[in-house]
C-alpha positions as CSV (number, residue, x, y, z in Angstrom):
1,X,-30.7,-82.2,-64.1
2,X,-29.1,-82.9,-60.7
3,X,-28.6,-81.2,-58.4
4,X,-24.8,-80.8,-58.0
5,X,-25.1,-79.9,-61.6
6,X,-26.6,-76.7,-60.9
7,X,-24.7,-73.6,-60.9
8,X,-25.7,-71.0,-58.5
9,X,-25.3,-68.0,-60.5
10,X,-28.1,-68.9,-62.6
11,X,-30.2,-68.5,-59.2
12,X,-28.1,-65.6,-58.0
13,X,-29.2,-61.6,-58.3
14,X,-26.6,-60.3,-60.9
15,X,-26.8,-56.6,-58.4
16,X,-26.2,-58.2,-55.2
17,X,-24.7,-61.5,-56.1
18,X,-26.5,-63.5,-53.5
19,X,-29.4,-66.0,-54.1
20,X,-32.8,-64.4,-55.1
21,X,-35.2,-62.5,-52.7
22,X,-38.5,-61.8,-53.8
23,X,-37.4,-62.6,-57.4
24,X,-39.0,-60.3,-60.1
25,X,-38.6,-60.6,-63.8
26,X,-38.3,-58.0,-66.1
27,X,-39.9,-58.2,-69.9
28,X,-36.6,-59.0,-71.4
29,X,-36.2,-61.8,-69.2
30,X,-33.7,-61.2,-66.3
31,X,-34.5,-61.7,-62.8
32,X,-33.3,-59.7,-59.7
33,X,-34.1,-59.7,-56.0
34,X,-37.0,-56.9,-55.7
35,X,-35.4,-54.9,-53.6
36,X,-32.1,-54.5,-55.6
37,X,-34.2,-53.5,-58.8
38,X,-36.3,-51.2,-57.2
39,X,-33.3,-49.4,-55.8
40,X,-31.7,-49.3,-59.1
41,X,-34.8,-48.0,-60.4
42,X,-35.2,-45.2,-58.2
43,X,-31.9,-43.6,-58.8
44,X,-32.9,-43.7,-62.8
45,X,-36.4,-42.1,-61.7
46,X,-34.5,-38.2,-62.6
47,X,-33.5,-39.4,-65.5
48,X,-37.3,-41.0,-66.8
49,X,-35.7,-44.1,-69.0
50,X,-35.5,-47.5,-66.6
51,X,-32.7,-49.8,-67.9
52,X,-31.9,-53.4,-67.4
53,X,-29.0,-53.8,-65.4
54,X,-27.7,-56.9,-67.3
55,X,-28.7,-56.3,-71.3
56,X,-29.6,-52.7,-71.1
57,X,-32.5,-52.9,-72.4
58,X,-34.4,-49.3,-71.7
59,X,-38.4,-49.3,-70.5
60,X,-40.3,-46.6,-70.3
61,X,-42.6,-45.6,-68.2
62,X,-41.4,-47.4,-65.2
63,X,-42.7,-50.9,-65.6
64,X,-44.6,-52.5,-62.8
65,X,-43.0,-55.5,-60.9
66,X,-45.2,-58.6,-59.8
67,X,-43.0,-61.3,-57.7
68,X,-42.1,-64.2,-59.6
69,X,-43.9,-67.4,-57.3
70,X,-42.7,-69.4,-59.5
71,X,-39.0,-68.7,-59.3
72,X,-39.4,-67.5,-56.0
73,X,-40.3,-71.6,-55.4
74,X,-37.4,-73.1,-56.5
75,X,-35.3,-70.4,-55.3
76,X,-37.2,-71.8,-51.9
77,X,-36.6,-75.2,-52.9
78,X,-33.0,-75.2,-53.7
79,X,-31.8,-73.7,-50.5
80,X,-33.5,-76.2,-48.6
81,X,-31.9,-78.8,-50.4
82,X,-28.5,-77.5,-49.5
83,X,-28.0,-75.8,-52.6
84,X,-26.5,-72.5,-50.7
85,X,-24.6,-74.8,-48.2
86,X,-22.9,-76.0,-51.0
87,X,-22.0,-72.7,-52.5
88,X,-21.2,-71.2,-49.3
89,X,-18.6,-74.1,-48.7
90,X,-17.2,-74.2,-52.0
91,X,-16.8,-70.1,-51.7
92,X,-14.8,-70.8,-48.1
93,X,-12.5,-73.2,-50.2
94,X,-11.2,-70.4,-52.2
95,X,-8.6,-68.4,-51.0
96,X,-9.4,-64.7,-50.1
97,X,-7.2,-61.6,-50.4
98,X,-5.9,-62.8,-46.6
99,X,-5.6,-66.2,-46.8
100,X,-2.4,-68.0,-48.0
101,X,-3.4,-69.6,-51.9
102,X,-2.4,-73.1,-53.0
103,X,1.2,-72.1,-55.4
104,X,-0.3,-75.4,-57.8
105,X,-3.8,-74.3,-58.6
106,X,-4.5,-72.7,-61.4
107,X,-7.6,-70.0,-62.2
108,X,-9.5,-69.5,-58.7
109,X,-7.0,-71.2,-56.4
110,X,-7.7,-72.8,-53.2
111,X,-6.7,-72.1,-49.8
112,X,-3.7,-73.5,-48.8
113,X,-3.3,-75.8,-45.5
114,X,0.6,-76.2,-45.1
115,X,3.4,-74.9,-46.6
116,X,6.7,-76.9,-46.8
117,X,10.2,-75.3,-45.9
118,X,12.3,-77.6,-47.8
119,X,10.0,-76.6,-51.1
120,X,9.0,-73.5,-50.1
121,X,5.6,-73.8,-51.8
122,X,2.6,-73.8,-50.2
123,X,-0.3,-76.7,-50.9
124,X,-4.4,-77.3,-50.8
125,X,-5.5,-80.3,-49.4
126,X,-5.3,-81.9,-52.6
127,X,-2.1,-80.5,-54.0
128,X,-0.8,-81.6,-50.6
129,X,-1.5,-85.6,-51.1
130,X,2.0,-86.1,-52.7
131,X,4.3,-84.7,-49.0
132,X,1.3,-87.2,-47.5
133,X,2.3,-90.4,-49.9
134,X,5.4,-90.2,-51.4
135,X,8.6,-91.4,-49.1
136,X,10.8,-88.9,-49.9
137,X,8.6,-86.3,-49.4
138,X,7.6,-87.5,-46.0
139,X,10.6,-86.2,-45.1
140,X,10.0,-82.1,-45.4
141,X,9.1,-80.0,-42.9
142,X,5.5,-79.1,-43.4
143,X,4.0,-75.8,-41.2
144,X,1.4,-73.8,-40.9
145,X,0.4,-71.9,-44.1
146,X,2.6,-68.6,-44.6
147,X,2.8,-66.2,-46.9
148,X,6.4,-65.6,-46.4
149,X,8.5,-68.3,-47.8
150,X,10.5,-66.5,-50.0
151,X,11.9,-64.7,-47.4
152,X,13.8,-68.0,-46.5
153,X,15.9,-68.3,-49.5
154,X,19.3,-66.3,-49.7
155,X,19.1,-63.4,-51.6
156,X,22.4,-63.9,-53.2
157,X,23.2,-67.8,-53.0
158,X,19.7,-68.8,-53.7
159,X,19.4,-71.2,-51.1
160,X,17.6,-71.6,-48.2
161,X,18.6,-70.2,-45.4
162,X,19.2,-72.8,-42.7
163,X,22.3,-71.0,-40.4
164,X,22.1,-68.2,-37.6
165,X,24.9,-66.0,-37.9
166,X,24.7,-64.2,-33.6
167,X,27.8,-61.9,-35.0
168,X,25.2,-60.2,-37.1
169,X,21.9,-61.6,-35.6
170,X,20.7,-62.9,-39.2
171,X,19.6,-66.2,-40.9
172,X,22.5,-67.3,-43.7
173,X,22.2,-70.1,-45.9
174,X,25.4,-72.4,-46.0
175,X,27.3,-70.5,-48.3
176,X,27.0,-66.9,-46.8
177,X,28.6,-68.8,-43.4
178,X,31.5,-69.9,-45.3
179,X,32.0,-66.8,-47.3
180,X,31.1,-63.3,-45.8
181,X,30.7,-64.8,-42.8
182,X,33.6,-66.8,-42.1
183,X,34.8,-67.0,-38.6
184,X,31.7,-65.3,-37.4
185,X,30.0,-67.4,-34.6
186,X,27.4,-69.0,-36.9
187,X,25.3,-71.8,-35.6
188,X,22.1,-74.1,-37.4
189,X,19.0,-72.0,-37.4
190,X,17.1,-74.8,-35.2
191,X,20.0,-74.6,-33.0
192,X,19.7,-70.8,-32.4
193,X,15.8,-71.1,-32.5
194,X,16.3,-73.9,-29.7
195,X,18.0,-71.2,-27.6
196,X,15.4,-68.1,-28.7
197,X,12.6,-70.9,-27.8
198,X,14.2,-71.2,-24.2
199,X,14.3,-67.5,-23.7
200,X,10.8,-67.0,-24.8
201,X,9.9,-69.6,-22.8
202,X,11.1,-67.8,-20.0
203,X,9.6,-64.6,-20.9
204,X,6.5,-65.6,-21.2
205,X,7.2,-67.2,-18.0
206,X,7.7,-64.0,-16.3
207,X,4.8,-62.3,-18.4
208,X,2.5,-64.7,-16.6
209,X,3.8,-64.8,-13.2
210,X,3.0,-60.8,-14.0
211,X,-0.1,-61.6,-15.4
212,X,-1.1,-62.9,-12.1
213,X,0.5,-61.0,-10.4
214,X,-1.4,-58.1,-11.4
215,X,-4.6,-60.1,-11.7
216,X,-3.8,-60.2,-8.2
217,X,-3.6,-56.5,-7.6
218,X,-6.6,-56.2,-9.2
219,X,-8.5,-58.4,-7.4
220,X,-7.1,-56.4,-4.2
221,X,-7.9,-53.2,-5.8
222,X,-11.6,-54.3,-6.2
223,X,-11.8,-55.6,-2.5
224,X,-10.6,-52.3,-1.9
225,X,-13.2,-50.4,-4.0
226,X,-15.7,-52.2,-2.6
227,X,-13.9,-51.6,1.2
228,X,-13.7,-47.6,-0.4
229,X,-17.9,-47.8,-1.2
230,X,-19.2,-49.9,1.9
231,X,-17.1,-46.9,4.3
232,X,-18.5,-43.9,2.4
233,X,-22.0,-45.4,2.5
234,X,-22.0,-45.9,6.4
235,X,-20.4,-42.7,6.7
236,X,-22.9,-40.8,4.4
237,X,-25.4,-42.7,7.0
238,X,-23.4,-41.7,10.1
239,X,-23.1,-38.1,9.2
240,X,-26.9,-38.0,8.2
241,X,-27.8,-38.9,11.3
242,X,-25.6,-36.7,12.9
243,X,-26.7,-34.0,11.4
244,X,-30.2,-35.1,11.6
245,X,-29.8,-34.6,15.5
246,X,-28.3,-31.8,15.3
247,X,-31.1,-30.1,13.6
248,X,-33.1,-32.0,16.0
249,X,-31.5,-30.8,19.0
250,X,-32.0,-27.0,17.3
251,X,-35.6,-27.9,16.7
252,X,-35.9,-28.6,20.2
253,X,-34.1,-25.7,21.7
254,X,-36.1,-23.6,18.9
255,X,-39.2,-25.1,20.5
256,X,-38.3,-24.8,24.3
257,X,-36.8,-21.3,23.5
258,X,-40.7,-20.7,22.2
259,X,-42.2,-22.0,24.8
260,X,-40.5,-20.4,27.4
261,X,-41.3,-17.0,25.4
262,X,-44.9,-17.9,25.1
263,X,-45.0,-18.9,29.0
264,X,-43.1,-15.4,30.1
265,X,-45.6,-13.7,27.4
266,X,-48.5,-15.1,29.2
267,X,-47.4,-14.6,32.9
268,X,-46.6,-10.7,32.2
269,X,-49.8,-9.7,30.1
270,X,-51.5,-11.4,33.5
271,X,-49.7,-9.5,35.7
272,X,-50.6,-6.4,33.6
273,X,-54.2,-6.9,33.0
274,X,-54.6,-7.5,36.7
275,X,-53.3,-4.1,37.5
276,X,-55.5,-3.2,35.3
277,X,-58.6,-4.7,36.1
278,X,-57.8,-3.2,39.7
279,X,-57.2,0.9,38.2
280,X,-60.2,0.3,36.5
281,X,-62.2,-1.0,39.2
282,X,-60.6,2.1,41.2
283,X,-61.6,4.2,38.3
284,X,-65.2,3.1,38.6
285,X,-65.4,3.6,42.3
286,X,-63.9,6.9,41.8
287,X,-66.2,8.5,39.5
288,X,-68.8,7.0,41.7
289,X,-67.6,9.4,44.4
290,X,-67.3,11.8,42.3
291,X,-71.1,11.6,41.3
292,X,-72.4,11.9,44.8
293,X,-69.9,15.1,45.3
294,X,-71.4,16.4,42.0
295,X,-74.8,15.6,42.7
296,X,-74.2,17.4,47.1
297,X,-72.7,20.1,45.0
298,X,-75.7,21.5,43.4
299,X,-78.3,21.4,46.6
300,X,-79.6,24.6,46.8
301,X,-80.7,24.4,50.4
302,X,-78.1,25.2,52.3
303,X,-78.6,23.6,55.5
304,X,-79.1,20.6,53.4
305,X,-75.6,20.7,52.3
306,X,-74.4,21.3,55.1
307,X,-76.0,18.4,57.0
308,X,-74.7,16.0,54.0
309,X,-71.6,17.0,53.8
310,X,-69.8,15.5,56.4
311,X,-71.0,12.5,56.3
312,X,-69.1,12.2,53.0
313,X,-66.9,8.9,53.2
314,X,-63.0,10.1,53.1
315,X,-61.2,9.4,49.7
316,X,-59.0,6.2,50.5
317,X,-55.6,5.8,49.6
318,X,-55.2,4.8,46.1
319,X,-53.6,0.6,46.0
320,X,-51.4,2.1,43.5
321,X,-48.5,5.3,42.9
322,X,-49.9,8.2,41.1
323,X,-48.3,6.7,38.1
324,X,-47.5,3.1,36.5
325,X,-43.4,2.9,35.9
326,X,-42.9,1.3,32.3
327,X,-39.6,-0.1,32.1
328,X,-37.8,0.3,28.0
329,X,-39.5,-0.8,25.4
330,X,-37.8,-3.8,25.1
331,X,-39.3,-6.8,26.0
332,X,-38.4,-9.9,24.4
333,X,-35.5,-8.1,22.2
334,X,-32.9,-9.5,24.5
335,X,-33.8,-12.6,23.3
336,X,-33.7,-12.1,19.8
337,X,-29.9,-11.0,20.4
338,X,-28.6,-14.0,22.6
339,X,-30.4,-16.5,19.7
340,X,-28.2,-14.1,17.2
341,X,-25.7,-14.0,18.9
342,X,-26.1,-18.6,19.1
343,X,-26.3,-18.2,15.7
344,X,-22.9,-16.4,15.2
345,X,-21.2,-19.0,17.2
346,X,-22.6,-21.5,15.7
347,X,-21.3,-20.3,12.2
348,X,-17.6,-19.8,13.5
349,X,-17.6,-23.7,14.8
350,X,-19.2,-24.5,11.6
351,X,-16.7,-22.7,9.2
352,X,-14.1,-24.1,11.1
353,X,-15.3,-27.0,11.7
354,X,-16.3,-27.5,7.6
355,X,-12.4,-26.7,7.1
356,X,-11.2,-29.8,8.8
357,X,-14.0,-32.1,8.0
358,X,-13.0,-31.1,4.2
359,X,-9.6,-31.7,4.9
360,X,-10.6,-35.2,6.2
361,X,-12.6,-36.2,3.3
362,X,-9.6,-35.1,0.8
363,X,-6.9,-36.9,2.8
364,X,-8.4,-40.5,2.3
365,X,-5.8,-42.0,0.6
366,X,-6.6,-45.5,-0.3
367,X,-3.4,-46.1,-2.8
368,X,0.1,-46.4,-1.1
369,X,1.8,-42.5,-1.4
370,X,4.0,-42.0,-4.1
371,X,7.8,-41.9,-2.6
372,X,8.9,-38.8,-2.3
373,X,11.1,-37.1,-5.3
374,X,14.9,-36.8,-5.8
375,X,15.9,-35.6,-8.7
376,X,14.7,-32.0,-9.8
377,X,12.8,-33.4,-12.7
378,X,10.9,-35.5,-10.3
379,X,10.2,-32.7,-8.4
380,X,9.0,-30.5,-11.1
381,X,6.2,-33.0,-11.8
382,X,4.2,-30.9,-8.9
383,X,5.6,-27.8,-10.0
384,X,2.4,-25.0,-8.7
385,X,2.4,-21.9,-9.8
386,X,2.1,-19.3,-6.5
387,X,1.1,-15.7,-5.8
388,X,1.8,-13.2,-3.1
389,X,-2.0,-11.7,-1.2
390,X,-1.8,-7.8,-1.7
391,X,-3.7,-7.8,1.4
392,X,-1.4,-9.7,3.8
393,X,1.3,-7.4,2.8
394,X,2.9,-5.4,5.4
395,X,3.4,-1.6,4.6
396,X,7.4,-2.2,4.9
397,X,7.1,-4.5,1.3
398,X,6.3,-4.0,-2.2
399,X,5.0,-6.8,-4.5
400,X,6.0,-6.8,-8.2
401,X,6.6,-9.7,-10.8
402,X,2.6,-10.0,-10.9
403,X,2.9,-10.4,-6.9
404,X,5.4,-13.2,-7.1
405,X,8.2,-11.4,-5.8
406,X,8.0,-8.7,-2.7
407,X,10.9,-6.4,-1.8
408,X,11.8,-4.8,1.7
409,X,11.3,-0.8,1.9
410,X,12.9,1.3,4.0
411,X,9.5,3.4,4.1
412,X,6.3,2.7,4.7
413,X,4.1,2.2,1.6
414,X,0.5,3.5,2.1
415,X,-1.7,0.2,2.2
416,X,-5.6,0.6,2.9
417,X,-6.5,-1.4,6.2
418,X,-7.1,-5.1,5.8
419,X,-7.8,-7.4,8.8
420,X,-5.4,-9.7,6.7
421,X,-2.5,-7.7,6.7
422,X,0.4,-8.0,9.1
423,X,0.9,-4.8,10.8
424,X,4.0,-5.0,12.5
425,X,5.9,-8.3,11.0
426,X,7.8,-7.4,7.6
427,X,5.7,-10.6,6.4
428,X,3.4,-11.4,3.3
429,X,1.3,-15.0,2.7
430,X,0.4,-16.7,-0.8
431,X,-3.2,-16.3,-2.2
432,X,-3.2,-19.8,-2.8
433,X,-4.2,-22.4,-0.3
434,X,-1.7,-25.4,-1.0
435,X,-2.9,-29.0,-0.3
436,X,-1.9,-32.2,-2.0
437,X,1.6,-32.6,-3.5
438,X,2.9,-29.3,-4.1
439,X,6.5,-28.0,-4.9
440,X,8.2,-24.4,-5.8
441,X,11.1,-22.5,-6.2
442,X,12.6,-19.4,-4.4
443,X,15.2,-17.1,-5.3
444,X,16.2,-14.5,-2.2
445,X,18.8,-12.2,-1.6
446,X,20.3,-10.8,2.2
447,X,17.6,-11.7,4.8
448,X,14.7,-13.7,4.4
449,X,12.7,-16.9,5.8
450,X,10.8,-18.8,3.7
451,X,7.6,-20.1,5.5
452,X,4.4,-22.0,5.6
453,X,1.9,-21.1,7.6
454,X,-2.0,-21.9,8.3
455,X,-4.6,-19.1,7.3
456,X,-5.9,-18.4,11.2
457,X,-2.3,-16.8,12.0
458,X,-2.4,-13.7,13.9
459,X,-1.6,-10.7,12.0
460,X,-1.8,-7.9,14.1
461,X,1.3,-7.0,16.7
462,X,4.9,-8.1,16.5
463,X,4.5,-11.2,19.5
464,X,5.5,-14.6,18.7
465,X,1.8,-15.2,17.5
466,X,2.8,-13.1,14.3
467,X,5.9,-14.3,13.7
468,X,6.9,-17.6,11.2
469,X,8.3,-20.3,13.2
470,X,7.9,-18.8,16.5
471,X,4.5,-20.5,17.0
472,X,2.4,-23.8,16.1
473,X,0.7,-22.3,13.1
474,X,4.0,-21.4,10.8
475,X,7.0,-23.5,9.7
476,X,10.1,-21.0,8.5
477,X,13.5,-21.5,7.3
478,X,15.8,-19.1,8.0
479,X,17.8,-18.6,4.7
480,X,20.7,-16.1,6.1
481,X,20.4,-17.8,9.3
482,X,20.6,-21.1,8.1
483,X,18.3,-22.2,10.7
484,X,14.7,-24.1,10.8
485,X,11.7,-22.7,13.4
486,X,8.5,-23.6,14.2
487,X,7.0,-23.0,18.0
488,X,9.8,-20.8,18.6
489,X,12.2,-24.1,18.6
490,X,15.0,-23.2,16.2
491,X,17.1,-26.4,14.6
492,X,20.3,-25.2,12.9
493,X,20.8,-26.8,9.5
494,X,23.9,-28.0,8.0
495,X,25.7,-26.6,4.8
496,X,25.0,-22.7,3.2
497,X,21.5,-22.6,1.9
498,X,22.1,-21.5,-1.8
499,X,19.9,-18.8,-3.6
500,X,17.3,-21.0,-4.9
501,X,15.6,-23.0,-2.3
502,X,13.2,-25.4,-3.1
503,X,10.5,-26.4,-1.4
504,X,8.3,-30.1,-1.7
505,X,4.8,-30.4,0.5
506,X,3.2,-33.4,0.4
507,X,0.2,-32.2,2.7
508,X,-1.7,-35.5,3.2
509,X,1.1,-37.3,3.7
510,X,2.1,-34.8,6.6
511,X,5.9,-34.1,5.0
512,X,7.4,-30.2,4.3
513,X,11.3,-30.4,2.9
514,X,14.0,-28.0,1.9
515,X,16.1,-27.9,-0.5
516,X,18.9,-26.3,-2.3
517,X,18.9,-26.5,-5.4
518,X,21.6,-26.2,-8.2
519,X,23.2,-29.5,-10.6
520,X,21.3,-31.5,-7.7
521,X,18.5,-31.2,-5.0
522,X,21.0,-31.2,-1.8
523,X,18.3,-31.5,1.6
524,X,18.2,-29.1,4.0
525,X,15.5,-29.6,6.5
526,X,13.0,-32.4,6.4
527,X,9.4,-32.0,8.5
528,X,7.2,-35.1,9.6
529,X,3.7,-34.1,11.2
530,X,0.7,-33.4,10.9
531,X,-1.2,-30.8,9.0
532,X,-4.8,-30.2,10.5
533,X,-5.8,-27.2,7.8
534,X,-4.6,-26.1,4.4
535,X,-1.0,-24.1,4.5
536,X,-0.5,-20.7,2.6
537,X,3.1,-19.9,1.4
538,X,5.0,-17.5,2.8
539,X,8.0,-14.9,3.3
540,X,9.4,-12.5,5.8
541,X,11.9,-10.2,5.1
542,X,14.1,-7.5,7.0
543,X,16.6,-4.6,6.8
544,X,20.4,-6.1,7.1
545,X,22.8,-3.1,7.3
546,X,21.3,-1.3,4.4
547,X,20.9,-4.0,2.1
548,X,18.0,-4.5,0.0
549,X,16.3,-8.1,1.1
550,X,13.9,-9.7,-1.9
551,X,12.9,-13.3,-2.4
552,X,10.5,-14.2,-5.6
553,X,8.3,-17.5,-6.6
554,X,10.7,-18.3,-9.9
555,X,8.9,-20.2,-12.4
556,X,10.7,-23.8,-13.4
557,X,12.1,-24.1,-16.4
């Protein structure tokens, strides 16, 4: 037998489909790969009857499977002499469920390598020969294979479709242009697809000048990242070192500081023990003298005694006072409270110098800012959602609305003490610290400013240092006034500011703006500086002829 005269399937595992593996044969004569048997097997084990897969035949028990060399050989042998290439490329003839089939074969059809537009039938290679040979046929346009041919032909003319009717933006065939579509500006499909082609042409134009374009950006935007990453390493670096002498320089001060307490601890005990060494030299010199007077005192003879006696020596005067004058019992405790007292300092620059080195780090902007808003939409996109601080509230205003809106009093409320509080100024700030892109709404009535203001504002009196926009830590617009303070420099705005004011911060980008808003945003005030620490939002209210004064943080809808 030769070889092209073999069929695969006899060499083929009927459970997998694919050439042998370990062939095994069972007693009624089938083979399988080992694997695939002993997987059917097991599944059967429950049920204790084994069954051919192919004739059904039933074993039991369980027969014992010995590989078939033999088979297992030629299997061996027939794929090395291309018997599984051939399969394999006879299989990748055959059309699949997504490939276009030959409309001429019949059974298992081929795939199909062009299709014809004039026939609308698509063709194998060998069903094809014909368009390749005959004159006539030479003739028809022949495309890629499609599955989509019949969409060419007119649904009610049954012809193919060869006009573009632009009225109606649809392929026609003849008759449709002459019937329906008479008078309508109709023109030959490869006309129209001429014109499409152009315009495509030009798209994709502009798609690729996009293309690199962006390919472009991105190659900035890498440059940039790897700008971003070689800046944060060095400055990681810098600030290490920075720090490092820092602690270094406190080392050293701790050290000297030591040293210095050691040396004073040293000179003192000296000076004391040699006081002392002298008392008790005195002492011993002392109770010396007071042995001899002891020892002249019990003479019995009395002319003795009183021959002795005067040449007693004279008690000298002691090198000391009567008694030693110890100063407090302080010592080095003085010391203890300057270095804590260092140490407080230090933790005030610290705090406020963490609070600007933050703000630093969060204003590295590496992407061009975003322009700023204009329509309220637009603005709503950084819509933040703000609260009024119970415990900057002066005693002349009461917070309600879940302390987002505060109303003037005409008495005092009883507040506890708060070091936050303003104590004079009919003021109150936000709880939140706002940074970034941030914007909200206001709704006041009679007098109020509405402000932004740093956190390190004074709070206590009623001087300038209290007040928004009479000093360089507080921005204010004056709603009734319709004017605009900060450092006590008042700019008078133009127009009525209506009752909702809105108000856009874009904090890195060093820009605070006013507006009113109603059908549009209409600007009042625009700020340009430069914010060193994060702002709080804020209001003051007053009394305006007996008129109650209110402003509120509106949610927008």
């Amino acid at each position: 037998m030769e070889q092209n005269q073999l069929d695969p399937e006899t060499f083929s595992c009927s459970i997998c489909l694919d050439l042998l593996k370990d062939p095994v044969t069972t007693s009624c004569g089938h083979s399988y790969c080992m694997k695939c048997i002993k997987t059917q097997w097991d599944e059967e084990d429950q049920k204790g009857i084994h069954s051919c897969p192919q004739c059904r035949e039933t074993f039991t028990p369980r027969p014992v499977l010995k590989k078939n060399t033999m088979l297992a050989a030629l299997v061996e042998q027939l794929k090395k002499t291309g018997l599984q290439a051939a399969a394999a490329t006879a299989d990748h003839c055959y059309a699949g469920p997504e490939d276009v089939a030959c409309d001429f074969c019949t059974g298992r059809k081929l795939k199909a390598i062009k299709s014809c537009l004039f026939c609308l039938v698509s063709y194998c290679k060998n069903h094809l020969q014909p368009h390749l040979d005959v004159p006539g046929m030479k003739k028809h346009k022949l495309v890629e294979p499609t599955k989509n041919l019949q969409e060419n032909i007119c649904s009610r003319h049954h012809e193919v479709m060869k006009m573009f009717c632009r009225t109606d933006q649809k392929c026609v065939c003849y008759l449709c242009s002459v019937d329906e579509h008479k008078g309508h500006d109709t023109v030959s499909a490869a006309t129209e697809r001429t014109e499409r082609q152009r315009e495509l042409e030009e798209r994709r134009g502009n798609i690729q000048q996009r293309i690199q374009d962006r390919e472009e950006d991105v190659k900035l935007l890498q440059q940039e990242v790897e700008a971003i990453s070689r800046s944060a390493d060095k400055t990681v670096e810098d600030s290490e070192k920075i720090f490092t002498q820092l602690i270094r320089l406190l080392q050293k001060r701790s050290s000297e500081v030591k040293q210095q307490i050691r040396s004073q601890q040293e000179t003192e005990v000296s000076r004391v023990k040699d006081v002392q060494e002298k008392l008790e030299q005195e002492i011993t010199e002392l109770k010396r003298k007071d042995a001899e007077l002891e020892q002249l005192s019990h003479t019995e003879d009395h002319n003795q005694f009183l021959l002795n006696y005067p040449s007693l020596p004279a008690l000298s005067e002691s090198t000391h006072s009567s008694s030693i004058n110890i100063r407090p019992l302080r010592h080095f405790e003085d010391v203890t409270a300057a270095v804590s007292e260092l140490r407080e300092k230090l933790q005030d620059v610290l705090r406020d110098s963490w609070t600007n080195i933050s703000l630093m780090v969060t204003e590295v902007d590496v992407l061009l800012s975003e322009p700023e808003p204009k329509t309220r939409a637009e603005f709503l996109k950084y819509s933040c959602e703000i609260t009024l601080d119970p415990n900057t509230t002066n005693t002349r205003l009461v917070l309600s609305e879940g302390n987002r809106k505060v109303t003037w009093m005409n008495k005092h409320q009883s507040y506890s003490n708060h070091p936050d509080r303003f104590t004079n100024r009919s003021q109150v700030l936000s709880r939140e610290s706002l940074t970034g892109r941030c914007y909200w709404e206001v709704e006041w009535k009679i007098y109020v400013s509405v402000s932004v203001a740093y956190k390190n504002i004074s709070r206590a009196g009623s001087g300038n240092e209290c007040g928004f926009g009479y000093n360089d830590k507080s921005w204010a617009l004056d709603c009734s006034g319709s004017k605009f303070g900060h450092n006590n420099i008042w700019t008078s705005i133009s127009g009525p500011v209506s009752s909702r004011l809105g108000v856009y911060l874009d904090h890195t980008a060093g820009l605070l703006s006013f507006y009113s808003v109603s059908e549009t945003m209409t600007l009042l005030h625009r700020v340009q500086t430069t914010f060193t620490q994060p702002l709080l939002a804020g209001f003051g209210t007053g009394n305006f002829f007996g008129f109650v004064s209110s402003a509120e943080f509106i949610k927008p809808n």
